[in-house]
DOTOR-377354 format. One record per residue: residue in one letter; chain; z, y, x of N, C-alpha, C in turn. Coordinates in pm, 1 decimal, always signed. Each point is the difference from the previous one (the first is absolute). Layout:
<recs>
<rec aa="A" ch="A" n_z="Z" n_y="Y" n_x="X" ca_z="Z" ca_y="Y" ca_x="X" c_z="Z" c_y="Y" c_x="X"/>
...
</recs>
This chain:
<recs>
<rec aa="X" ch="A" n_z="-10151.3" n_y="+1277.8" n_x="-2621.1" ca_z="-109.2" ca_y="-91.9" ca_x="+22.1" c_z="-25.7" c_y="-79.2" c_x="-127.7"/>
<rec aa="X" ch="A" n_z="-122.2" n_y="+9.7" n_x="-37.4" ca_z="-57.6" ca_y="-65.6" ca_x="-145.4" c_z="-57.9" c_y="-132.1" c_x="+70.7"/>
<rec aa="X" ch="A" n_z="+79.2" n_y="-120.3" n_x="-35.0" ca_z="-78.8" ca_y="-101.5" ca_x="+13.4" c_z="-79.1" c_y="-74.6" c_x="-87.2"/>
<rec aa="X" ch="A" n_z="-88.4" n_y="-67.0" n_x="-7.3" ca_z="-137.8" ca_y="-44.7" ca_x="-90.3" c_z="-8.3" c_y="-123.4" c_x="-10.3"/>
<rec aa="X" ch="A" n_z="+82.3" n_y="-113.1" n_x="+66.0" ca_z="+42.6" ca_y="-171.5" ca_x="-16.9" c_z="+138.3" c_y="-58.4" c_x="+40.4"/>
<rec aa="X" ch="A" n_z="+103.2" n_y="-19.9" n_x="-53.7" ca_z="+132.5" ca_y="-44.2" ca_x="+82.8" c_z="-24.4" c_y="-133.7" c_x="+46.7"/>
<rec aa="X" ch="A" n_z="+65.6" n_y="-31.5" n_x="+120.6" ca_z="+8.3" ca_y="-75.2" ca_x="+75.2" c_z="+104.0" c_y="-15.0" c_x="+98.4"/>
<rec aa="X" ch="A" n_z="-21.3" n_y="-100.0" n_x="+56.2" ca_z="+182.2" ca_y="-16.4" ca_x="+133.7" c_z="+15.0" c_y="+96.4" c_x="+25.2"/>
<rec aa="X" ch="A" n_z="-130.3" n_y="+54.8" n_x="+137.2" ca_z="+41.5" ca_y="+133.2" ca_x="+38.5" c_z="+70.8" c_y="+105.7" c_x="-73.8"/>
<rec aa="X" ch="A" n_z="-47.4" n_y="+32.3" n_x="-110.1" ca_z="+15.7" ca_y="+120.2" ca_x="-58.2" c_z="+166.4" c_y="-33.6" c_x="-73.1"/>
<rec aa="X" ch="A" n_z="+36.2" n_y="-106.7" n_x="-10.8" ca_z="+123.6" ca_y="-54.5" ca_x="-68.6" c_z="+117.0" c_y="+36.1" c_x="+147.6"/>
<rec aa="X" ch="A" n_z="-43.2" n_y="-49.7" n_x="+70.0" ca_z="+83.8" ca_y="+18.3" ca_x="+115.4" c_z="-0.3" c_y="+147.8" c_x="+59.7"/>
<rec aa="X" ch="A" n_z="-80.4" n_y="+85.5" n_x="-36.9" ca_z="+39.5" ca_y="+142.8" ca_x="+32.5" c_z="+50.7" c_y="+107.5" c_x="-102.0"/>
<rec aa="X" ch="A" n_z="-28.6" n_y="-92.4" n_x="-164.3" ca_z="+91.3" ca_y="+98.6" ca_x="-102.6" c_z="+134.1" c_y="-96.0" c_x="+33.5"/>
<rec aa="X" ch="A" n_z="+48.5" n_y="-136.5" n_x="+24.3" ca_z="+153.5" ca_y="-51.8" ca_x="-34.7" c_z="+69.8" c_y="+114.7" c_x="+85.0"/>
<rec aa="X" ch="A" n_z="+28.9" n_y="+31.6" n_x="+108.6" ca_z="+87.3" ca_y="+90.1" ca_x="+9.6" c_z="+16.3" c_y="+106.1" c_x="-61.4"/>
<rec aa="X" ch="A" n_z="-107.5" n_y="+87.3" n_x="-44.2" ca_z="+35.8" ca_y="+135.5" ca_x="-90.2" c_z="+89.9" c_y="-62.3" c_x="-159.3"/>
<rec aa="X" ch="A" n_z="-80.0" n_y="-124.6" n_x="-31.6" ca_z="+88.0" ca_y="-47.1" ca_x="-120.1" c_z="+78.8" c_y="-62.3" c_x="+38.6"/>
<rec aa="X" ch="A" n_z="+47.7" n_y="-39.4" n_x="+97.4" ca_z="+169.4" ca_y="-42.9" ca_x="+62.9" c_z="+88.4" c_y="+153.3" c_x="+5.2"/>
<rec aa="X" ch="A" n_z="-51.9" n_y="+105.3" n_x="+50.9" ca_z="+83.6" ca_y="+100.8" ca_x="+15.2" c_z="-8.8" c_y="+96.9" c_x="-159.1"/>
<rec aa="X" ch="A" n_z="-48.7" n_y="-20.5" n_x="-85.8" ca_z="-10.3" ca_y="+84.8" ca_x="-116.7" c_z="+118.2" c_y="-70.4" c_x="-51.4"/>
<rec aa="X" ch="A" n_z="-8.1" n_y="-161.9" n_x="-8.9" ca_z="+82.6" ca_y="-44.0" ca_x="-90.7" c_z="+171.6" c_y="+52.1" c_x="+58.7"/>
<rec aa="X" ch="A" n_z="-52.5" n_y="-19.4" n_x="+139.9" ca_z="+143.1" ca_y="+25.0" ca_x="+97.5" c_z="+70.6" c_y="+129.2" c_x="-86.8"/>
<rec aa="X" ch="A" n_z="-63.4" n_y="+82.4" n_x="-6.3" ca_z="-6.3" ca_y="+151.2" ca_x="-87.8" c_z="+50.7" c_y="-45.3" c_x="-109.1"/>
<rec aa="X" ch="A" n_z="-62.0" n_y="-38.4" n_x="-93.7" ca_z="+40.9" ca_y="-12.9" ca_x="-134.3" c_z="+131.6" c_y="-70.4" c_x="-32.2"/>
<rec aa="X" ch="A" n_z="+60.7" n_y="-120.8" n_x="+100.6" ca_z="+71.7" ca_y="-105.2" ca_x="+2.2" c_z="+162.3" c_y="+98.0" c_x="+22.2"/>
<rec aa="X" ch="A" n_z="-42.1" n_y="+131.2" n_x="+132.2" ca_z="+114.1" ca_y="+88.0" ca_x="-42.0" c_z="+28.2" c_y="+43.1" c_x="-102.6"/>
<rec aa="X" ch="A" n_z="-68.8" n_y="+61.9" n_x="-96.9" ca_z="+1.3" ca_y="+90.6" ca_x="-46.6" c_z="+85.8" c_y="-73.9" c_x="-71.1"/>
<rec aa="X" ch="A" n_z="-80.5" n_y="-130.9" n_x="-72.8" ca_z="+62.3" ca_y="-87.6" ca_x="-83.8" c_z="+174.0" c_y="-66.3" c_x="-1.4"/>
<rec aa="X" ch="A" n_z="-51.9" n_y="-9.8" n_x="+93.0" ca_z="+142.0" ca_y="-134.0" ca_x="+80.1" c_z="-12.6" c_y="-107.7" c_x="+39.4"/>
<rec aa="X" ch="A" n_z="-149.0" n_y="-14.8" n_x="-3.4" ca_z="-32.2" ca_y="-139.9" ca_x="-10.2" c_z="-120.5" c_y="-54.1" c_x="+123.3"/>
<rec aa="X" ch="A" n_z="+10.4" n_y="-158.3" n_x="+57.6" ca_z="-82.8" ca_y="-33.3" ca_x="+82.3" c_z="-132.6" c_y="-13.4" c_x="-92.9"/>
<rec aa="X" ch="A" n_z="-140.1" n_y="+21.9" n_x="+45.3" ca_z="-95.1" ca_y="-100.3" ca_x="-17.9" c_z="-92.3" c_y="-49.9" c_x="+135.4"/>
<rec aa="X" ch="A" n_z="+13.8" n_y="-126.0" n_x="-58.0" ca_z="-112.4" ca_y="-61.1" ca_x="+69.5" c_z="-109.2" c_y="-41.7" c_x="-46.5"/>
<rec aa="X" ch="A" n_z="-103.1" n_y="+14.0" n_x="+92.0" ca_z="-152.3" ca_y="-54.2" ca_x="-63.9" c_z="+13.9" c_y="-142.5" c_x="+73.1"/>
<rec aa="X" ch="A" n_z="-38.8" n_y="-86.1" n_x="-106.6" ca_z="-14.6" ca_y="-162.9" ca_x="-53.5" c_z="-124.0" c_y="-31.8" c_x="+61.2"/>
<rec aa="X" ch="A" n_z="-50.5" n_y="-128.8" n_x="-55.0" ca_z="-167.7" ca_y="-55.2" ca_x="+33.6" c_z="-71.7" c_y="+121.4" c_x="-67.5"/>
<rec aa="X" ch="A" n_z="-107.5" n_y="-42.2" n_x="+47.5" ca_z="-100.8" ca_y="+81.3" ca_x="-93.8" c_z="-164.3" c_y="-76.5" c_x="+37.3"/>
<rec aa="X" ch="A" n_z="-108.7" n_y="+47.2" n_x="-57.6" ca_z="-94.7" ca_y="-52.5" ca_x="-15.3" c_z="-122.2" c_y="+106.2" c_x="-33.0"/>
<rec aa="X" ch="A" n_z="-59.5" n_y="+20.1" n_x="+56.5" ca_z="-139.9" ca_y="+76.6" ca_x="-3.5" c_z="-151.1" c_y="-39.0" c_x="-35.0"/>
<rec aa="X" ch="A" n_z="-77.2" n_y="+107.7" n_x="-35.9" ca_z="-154.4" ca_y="-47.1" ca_x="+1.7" c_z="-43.6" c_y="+139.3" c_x="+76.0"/>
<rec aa="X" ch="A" n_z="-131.9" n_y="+20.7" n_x="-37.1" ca_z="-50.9" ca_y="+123.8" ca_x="+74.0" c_z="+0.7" c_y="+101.3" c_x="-92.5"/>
<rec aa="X" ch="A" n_z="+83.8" n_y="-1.6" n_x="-120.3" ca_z="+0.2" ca_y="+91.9" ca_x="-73.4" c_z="+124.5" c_y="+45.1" c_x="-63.1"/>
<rec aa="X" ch="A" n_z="+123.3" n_y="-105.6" n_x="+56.1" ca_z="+97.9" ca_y="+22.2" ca_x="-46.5" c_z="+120.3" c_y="-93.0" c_x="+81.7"/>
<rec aa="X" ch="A" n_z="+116.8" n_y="+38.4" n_x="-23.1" ca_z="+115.0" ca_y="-68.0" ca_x="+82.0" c_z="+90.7" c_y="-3.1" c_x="-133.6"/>
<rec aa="X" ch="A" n_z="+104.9" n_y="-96.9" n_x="+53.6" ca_z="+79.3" ca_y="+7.0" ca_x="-103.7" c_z="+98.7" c_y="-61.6" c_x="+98.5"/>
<rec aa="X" ch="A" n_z="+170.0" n_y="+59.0" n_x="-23.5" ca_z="+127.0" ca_y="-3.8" ca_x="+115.6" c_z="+62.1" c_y="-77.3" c_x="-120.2"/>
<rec aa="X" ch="A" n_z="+81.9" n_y="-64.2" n_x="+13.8" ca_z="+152.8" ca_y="-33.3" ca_x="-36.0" c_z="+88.0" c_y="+139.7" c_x="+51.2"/>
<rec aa="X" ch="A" n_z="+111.7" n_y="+35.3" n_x="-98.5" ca_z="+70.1" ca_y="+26.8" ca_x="+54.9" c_z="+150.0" c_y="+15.7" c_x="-85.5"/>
<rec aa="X" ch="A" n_z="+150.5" n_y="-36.4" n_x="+125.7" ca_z="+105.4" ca_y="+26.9" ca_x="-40.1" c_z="+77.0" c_y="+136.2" c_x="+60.0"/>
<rec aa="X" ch="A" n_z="+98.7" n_y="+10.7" n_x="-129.3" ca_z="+87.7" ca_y="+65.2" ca_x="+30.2" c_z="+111.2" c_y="-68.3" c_x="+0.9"/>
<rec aa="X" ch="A" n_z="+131.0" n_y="+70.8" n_x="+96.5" ca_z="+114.7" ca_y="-59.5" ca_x="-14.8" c_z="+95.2" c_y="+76.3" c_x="+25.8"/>
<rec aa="X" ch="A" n_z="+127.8" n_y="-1.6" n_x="-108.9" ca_z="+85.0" ca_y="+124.7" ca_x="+31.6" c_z="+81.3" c_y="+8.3" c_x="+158.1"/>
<rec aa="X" ch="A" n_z="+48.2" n_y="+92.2" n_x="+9.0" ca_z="+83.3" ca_y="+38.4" ca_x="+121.5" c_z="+147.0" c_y="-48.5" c_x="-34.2"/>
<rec aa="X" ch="A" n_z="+113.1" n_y="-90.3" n_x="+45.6" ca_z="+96.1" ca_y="-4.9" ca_x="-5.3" c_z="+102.0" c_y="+109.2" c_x="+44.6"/>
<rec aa="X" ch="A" n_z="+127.7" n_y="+25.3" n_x="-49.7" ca_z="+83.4" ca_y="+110.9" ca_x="+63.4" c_z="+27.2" c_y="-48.4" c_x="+144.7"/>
<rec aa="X" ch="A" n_z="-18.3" n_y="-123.8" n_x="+23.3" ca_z="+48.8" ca_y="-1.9" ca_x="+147.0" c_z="-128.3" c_y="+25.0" c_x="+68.8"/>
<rec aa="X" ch="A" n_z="-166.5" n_y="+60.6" n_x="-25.4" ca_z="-86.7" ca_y="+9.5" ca_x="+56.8" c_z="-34.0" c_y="-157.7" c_x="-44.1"/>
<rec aa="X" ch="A" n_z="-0.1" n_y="-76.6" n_x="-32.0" ca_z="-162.4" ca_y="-101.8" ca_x="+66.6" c_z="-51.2" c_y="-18.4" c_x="-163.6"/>
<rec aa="X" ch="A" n_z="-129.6" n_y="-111.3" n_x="+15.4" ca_z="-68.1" ca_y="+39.4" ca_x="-115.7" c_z="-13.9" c_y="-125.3" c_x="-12.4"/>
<rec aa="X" ch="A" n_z="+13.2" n_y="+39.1" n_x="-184.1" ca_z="+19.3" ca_y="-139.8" ca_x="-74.4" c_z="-157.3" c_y="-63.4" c_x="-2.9"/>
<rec aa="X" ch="A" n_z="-22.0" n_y="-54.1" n_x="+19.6" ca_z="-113.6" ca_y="-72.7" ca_x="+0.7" c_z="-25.5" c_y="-136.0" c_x="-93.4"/>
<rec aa="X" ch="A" n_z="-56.9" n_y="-54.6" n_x="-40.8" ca_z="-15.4" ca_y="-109.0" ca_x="-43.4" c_z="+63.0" c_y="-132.8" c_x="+54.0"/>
<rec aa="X" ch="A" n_z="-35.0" n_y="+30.0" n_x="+96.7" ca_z="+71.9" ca_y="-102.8" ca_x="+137.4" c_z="+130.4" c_y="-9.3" c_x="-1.8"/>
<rec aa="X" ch="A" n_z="+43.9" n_y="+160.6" n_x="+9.7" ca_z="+170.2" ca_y="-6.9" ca_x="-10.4" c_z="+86.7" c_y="-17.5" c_x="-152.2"/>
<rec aa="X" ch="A" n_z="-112.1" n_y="-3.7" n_x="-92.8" ca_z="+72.2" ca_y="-21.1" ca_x="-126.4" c_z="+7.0" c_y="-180.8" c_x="-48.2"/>
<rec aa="X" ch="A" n_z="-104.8" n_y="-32.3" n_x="+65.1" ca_z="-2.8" ca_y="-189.2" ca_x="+17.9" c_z="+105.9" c_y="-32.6" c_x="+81.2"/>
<rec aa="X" ch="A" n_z="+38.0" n_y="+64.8" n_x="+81.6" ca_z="+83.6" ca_y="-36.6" ca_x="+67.1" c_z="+135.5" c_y="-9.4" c_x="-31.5"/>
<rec aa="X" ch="A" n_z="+37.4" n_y="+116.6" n_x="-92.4" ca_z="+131.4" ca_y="+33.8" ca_x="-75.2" c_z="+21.5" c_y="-97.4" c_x="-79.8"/>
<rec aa="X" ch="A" n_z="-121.5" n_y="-53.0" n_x="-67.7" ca_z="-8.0" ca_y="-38.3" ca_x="-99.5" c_z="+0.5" c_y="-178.1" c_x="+8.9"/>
<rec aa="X" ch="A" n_z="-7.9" n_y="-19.6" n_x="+107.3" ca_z="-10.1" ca_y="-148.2" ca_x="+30.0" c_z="+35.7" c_y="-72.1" c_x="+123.0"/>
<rec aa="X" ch="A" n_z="+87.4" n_y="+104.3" n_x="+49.3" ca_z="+86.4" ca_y="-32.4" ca_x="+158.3" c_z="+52.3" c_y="-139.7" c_x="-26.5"/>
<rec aa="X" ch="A" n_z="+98.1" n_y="+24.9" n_x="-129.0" ca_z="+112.9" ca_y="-72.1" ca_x="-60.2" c_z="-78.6" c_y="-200.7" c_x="+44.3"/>
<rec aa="X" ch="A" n_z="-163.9" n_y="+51.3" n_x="-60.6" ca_z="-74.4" ca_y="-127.6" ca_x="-18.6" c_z="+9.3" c_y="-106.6" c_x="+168.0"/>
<rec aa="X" ch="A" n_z="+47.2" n_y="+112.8" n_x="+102.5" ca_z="-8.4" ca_y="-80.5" ca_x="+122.4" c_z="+84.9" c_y="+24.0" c_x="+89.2"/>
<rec aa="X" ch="A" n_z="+128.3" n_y="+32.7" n_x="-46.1" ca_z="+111.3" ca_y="-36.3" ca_x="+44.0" c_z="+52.3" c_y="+200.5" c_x="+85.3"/>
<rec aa="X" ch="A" n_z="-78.8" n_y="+16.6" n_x="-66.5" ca_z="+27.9" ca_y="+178.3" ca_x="+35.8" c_z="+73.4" c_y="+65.7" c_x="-47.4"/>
<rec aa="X" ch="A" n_z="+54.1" n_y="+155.7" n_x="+40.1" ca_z="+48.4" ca_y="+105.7" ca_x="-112.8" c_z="-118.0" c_y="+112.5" c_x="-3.0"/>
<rec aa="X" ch="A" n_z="+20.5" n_y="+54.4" n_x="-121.0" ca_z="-114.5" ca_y="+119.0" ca_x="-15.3" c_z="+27.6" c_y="+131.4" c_x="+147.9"/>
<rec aa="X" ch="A" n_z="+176.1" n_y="-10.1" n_x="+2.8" ca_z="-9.5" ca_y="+97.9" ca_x="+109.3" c_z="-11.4" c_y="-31.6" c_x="+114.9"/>
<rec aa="X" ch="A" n_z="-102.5" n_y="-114.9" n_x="+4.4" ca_z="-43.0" ca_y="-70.5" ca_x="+157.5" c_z="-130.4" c_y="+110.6" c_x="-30.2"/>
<rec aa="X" ch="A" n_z="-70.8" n_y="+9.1" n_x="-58.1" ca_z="-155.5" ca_y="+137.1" ca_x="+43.0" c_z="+44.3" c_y="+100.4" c_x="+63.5"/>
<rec aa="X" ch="A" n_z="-63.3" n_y="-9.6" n_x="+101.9" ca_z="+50.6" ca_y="+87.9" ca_x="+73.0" c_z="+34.5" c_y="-31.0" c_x="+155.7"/>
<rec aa="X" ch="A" n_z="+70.3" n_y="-94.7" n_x="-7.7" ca_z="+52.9" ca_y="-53.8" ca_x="+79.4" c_z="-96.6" c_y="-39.8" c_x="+165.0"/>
<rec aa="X" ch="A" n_z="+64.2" n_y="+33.2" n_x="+102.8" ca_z="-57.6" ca_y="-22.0" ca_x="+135.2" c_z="+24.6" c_y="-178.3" c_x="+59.0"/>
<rec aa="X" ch="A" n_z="-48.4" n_y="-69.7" n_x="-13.4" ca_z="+31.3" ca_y="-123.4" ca_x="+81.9" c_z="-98.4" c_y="+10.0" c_x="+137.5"/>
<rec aa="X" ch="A" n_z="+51.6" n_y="-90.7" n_x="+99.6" ca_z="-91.6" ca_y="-43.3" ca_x="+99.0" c_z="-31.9" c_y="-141.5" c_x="-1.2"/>
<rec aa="X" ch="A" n_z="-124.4" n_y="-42.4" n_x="+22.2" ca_z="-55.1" ca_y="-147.8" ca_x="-2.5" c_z="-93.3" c_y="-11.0" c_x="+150.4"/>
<rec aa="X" ch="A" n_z="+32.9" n_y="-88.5" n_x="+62.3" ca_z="-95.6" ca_y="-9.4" ca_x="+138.3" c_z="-11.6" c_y="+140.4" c_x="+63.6"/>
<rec aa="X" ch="A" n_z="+153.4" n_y="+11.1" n_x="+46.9" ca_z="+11.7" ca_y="+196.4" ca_x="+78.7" c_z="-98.2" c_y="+99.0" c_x="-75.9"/>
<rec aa="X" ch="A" n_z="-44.8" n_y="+22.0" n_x="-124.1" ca_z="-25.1" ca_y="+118.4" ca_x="-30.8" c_z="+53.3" c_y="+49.2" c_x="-130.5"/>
<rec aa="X" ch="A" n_z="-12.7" n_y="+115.9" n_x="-10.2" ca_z="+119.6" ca_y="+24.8" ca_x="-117.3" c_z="-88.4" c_y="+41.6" c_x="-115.0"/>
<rec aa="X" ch="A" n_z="+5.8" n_y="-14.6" n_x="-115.0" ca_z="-93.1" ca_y="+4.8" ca_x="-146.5" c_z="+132.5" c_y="+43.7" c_x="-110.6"/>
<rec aa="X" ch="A" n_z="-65.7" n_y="+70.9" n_x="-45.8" ca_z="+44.8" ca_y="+74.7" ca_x="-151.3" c_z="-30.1" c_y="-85.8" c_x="-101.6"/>
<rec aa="X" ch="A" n_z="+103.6" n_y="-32.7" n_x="-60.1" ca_z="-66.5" ca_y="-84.3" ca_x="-124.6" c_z="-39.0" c_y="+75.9" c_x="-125.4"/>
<rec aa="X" ch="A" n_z="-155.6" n_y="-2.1" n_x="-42.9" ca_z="-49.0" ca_y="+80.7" ca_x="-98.4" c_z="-17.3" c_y="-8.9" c_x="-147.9"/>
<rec aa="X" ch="A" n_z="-15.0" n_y="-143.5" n_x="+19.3" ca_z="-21.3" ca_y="-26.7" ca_x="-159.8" c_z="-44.8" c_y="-131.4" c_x="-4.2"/>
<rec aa="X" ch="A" n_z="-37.8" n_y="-29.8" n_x="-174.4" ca_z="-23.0" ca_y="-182.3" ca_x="+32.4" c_z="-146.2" c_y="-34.1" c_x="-80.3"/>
<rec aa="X" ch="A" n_z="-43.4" n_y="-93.5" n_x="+16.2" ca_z="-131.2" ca_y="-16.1" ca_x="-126.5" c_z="+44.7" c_y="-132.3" c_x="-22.1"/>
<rec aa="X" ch="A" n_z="+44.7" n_y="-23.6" n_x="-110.5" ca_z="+18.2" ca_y="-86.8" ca_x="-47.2" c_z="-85.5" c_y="-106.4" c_x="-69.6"/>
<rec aa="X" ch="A" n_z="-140.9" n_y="+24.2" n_x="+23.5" ca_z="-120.5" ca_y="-89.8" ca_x="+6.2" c_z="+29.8" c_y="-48.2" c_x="+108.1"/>
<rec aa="X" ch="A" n_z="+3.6" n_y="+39.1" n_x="+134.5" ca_z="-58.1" ca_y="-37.8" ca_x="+132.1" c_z="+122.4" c_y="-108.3" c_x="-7.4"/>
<rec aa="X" ch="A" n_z="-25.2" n_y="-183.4" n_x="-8.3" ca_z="+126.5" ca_y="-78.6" ca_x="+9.5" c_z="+18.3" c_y="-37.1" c_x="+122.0"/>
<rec aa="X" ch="A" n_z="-49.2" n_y="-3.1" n_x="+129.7" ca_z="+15.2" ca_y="-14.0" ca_x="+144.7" c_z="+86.2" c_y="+99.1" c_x="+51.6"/>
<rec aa="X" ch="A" n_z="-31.5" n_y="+141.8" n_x="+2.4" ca_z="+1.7" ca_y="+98.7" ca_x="+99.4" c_z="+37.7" c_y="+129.1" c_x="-118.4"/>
<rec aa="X" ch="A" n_z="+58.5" n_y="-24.7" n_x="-100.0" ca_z="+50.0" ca_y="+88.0" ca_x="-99.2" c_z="+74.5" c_y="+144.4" c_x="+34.4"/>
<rec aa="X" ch="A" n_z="+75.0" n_y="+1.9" n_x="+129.0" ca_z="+38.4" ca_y="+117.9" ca_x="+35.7" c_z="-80.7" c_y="+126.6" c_x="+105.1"/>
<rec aa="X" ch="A" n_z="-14.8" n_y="+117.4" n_x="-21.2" ca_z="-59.7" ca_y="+86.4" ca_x="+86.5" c_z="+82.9" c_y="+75.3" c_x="+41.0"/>
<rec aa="X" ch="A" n_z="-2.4" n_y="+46.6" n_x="+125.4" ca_z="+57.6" ca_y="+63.8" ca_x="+132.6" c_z="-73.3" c_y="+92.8" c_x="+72.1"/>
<rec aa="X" ch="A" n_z="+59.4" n_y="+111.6" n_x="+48.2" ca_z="-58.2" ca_y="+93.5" ca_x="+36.4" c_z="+15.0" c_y="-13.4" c_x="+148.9"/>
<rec aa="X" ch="A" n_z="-55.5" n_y="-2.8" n_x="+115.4" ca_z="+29.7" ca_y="+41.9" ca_x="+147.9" c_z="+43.3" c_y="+81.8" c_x="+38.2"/>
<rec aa="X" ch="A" n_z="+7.5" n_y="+73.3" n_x="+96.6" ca_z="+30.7" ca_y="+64.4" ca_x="+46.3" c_z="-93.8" c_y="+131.6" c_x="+53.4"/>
<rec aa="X" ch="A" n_z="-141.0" n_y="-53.2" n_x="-9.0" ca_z="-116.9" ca_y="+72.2" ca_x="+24.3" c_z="-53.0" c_y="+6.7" c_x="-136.4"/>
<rec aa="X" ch="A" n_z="+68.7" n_y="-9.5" n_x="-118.2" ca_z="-72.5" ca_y="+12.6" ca_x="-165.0" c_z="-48.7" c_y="-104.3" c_x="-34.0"/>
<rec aa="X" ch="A" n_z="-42.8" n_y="-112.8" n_x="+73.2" ca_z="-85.2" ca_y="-75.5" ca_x="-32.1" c_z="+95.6" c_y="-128.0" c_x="-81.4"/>
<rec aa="X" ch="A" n_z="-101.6" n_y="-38.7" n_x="-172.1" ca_z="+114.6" ca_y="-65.5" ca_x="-17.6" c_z="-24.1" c_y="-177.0" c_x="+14.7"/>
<rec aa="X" ch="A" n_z="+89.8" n_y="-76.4" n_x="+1.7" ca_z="-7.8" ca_y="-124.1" ca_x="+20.1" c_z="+62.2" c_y="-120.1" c_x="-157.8"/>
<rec aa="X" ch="A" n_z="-90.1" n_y="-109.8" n_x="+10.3" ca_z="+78.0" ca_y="-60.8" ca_x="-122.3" c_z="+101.2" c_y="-96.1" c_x="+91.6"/>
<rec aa="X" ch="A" n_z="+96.4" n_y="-60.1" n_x="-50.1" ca_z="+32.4" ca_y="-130.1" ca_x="+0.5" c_z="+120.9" c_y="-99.2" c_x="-94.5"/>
<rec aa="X" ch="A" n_z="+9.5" n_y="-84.8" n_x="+26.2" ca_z="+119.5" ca_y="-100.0" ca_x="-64.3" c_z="+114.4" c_y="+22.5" c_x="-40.0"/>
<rec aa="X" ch="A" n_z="+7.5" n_y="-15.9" n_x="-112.3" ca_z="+163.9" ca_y="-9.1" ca_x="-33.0" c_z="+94.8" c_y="-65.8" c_x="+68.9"/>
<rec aa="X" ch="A" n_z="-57.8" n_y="-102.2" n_x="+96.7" ca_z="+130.0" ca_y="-71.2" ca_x="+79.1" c_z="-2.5" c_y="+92.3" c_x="+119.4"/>
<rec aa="X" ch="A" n_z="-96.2" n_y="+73.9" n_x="+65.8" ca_z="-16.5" ca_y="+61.2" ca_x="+89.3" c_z="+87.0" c_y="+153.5" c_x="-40.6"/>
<rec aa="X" ch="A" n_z="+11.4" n_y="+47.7" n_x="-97.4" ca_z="+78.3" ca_y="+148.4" ca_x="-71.9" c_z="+137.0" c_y="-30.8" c_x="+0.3"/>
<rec aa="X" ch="A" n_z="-2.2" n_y="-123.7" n_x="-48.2" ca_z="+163.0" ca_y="-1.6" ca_x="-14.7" c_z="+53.3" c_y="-82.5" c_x="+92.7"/>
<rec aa="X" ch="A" n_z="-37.3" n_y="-10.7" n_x="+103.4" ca_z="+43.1" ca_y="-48.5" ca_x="+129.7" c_z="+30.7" c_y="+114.8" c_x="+73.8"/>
<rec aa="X" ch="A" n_z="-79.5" n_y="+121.5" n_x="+18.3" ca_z="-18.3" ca_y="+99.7" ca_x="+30.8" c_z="+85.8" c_y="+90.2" c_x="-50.4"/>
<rec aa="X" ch="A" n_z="+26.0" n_y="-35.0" n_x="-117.9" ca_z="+109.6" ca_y="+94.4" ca_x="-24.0" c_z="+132.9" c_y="-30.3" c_x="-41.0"/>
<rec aa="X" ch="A" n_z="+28.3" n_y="-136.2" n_x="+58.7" ca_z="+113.1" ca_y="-52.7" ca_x="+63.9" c_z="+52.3" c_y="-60.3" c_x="-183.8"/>
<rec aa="X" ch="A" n_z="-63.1" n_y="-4.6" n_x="-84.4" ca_z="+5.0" ca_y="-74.7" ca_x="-111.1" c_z="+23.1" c_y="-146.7" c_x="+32.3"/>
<rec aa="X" ch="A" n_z="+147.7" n_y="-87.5" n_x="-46.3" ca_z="+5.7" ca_y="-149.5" ca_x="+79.0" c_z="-28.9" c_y="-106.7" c_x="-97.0"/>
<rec aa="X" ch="A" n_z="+22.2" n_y="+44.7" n_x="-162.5" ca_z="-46.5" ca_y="-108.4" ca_x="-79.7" c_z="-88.2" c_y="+51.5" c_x="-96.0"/>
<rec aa="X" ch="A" n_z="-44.0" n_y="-68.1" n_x="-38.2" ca_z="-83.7" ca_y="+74.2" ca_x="-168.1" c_z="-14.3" c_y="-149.6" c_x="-73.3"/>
<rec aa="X" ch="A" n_z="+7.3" n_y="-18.4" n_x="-154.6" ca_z="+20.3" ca_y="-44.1" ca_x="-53.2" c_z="-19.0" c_y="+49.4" c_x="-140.1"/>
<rec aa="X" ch="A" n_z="-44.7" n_y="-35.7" n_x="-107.8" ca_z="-61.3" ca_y="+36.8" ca_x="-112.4" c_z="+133.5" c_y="-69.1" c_x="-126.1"/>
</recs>
């Protein structure tokens, strides 16, 4: 199908073929990508996009998880807390990574249904049974 103006529609019925090509390529490679923001006119689109390697234990380094390595220490963490399963208010979350801009809600968590969640450093390390922190 030759289309003649891009637009939502037409964005929302190529993202899956370019979700599953990259899926393709990301084997071949070793590597995740994801498509980022992006921004369109009627003549052109333009994606963000990352890659991120595959760890030997399977999960993928991400940006997220390398802030996290990289600056656990900053809030009373260990790097080999990523990863890690806590429960907060009966549900259980994967801890994914950190943004260390975000100064409220700096940590992200994965659910249980994929979906991910931010929150608090007093809320993480309560959660993960962490009793002092101290700088």
């Amino acid at each position: 199908m030759k289309i003649t103006k891009i637009d939502r529609p037409v964005l929302r019925e190529m993202r899956p073929r370019i979700d599953d090509a990259l899926i393709a390529l990301g084997k071949e490679y070793g590597v995740v990508f994801s498509v980022l923001k992006g921004k369109y006119t009627d003549n052109n689109v333009v994606f963000q996009l990352s890659a991120s390697l595959i760890s030997k234990d399977g999960s993928v380094l991400t940006p997220l998880a390398d802030d996290f390595k990289r600056f656990a220490k900053n809030y009373g963490l260990q790097a080999s807390d990523l990863g890690r399963d806590f429960t907060l208010r009966g549900v259980v979350y994967t801890l994914k990574g950190l943004n260390p801009r975000a100064r409220t809600r700096p940590f992200i968590a994965t659910r249980g249904d994929g979906k991910d969640y931010i929150f608090t450093a007093v809320d993480v390390r309560a959660a993960l049974g962490v009793k002092t922190f101290s700088l």
